[in-house]
C-alpha positions, 0 to 999 in steps of 0.5 A: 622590094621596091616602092611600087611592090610596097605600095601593093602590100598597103591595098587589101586583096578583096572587099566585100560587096553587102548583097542586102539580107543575102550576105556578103560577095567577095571582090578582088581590089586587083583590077582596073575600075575605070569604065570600060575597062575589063582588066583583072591582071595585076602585072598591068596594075601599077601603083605609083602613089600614095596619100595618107592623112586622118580626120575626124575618127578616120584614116584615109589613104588613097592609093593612085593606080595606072592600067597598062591595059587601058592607060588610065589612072584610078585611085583606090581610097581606103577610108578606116574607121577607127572605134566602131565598137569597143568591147566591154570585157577588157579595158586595153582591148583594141577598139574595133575598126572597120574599112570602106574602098572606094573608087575615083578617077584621076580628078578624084571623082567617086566612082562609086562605092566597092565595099569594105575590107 
């Protein structure tokens, strides 16, 4: 397995999108976000970095990915928070935590919000 097959293993498959009181819509993170671009093929994704670092509760890994389709560079940003919830039944129980993608271009502009995994 080589670094950029690693690099897929560290980005969820899907998130989900929060359709208001109508619940939640699955997405697939395979694809090309960068505007104007249709590209759902993983074989023209190719991962080529990755950035992690922790702050304040959070662990934050940004993921940079170039499109063979559009030849464009998008970085996913994955954001867990760590102790949302912690369950009163057992002490040693894991805390719970929850993730939040988002969407930048190459200079790190936010793209938007994708939803949670």
């Amino acid at each position: 397995m080589n670094d950029k097959e690693d690099l897929w293993l560290e980005i969820p498959s899907y998130a989900y999108i929060s359709l208001a009181r109508r619940g939640m819509e699955k997405i697939s993170l395979d694809q090309c976000f960068l505007k104007g671009c249709d590209n759902e093929d993983l074989k023209l994704l190719e991962p080529f970095k990755k950035e992690e670092y922790e702050e304040e509760n959070k662990q934050i890994k940004k993921i940079h990915i170039k499109c063979k389709k559009c030849g464009g560079i998008f970085i996913l940003k994955l954001v867990t928070l760590k102790k949302v919830a912690k369950s009163t039944k057992d002490e040693n129980e894991e805390p719970l935590s929850m993730g939040i993608v988002y969407s930048l271009d190459e200079k790190e502009n936010s793209l938007g919000h994708i939803g949670y995994f």
